[in-house]
C-alpha positions in Angstrom: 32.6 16.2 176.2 34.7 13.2 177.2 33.4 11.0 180.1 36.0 8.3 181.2 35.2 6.2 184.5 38.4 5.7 186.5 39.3 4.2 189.7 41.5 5.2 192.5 44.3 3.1 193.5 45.2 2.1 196.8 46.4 5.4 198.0 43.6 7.3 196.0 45.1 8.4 192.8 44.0 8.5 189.1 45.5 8.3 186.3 45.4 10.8 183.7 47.3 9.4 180.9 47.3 11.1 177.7 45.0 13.7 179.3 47.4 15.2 180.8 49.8 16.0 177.8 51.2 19.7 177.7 49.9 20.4 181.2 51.8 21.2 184.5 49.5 21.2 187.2 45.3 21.3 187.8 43.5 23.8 190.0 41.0 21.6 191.6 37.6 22.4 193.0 35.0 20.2 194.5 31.2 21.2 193.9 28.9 21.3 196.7 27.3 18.1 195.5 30.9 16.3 195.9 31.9 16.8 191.8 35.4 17.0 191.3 36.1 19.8 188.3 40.1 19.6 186.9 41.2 22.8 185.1 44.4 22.2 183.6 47.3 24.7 183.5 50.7 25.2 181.8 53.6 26.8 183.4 55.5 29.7 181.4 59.2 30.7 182.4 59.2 34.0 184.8 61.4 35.8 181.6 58.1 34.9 179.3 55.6 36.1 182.1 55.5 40.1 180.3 54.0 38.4 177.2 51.0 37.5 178.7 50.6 39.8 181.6 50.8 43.0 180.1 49.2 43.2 176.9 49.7 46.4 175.9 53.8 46.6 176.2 53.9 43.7 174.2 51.6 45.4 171.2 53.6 48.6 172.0 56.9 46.5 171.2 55.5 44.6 168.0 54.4 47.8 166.9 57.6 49.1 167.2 59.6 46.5 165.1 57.5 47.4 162.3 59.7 48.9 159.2 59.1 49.7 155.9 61.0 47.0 155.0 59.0 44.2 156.7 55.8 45.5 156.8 54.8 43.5 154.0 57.0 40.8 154.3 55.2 37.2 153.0 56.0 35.1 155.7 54.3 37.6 158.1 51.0 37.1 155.4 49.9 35.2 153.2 48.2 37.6 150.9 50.0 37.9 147.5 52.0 41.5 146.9 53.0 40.7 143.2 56.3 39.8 143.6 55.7 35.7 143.7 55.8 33.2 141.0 53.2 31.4 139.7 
């Protein structure tokens, strides 16, 4: 776990810096004993939203692009099928 003191500014803000890499937005909640808790978040365009909300389509849809042409294709696996070169 990473403990870092920081110190608001004028207008009460902190800084984040490299913390906050990758990540849109925090949901914030503050504990009963006055603890502020950051859980980062990372926004996903609305076209990308099935992926993660419907689990099942998307296995359904995978599934479905199986052939027997790639179903052992080696850049899906790495297990050897004979083919390679050693």
């Amino acid at each position: 776990m990473l403990q870092k003191f920081v110190r608001p500014d004028s207008k009460g803000r902190i800084t984040l810096g490299h913390l906050a890499d990758g990540i849109s937005g925090y949901a914030l909640t503050q504990t009963n004993d006055r603890k502020i808790i950051l859980e980062p978040y990372t926004e996903i365009p609305v076209n990308e939203k099935w992926l993660f909300s419907n689990k099942k389509d998307l296995l359904k849809t995978l599934v479905s692009k199986i052939t027997p042409e790639n179903k052992h294709n080696p850049l899906l696996d790495d297990q050897p099928h004979g083919k390679e070169e050693w």
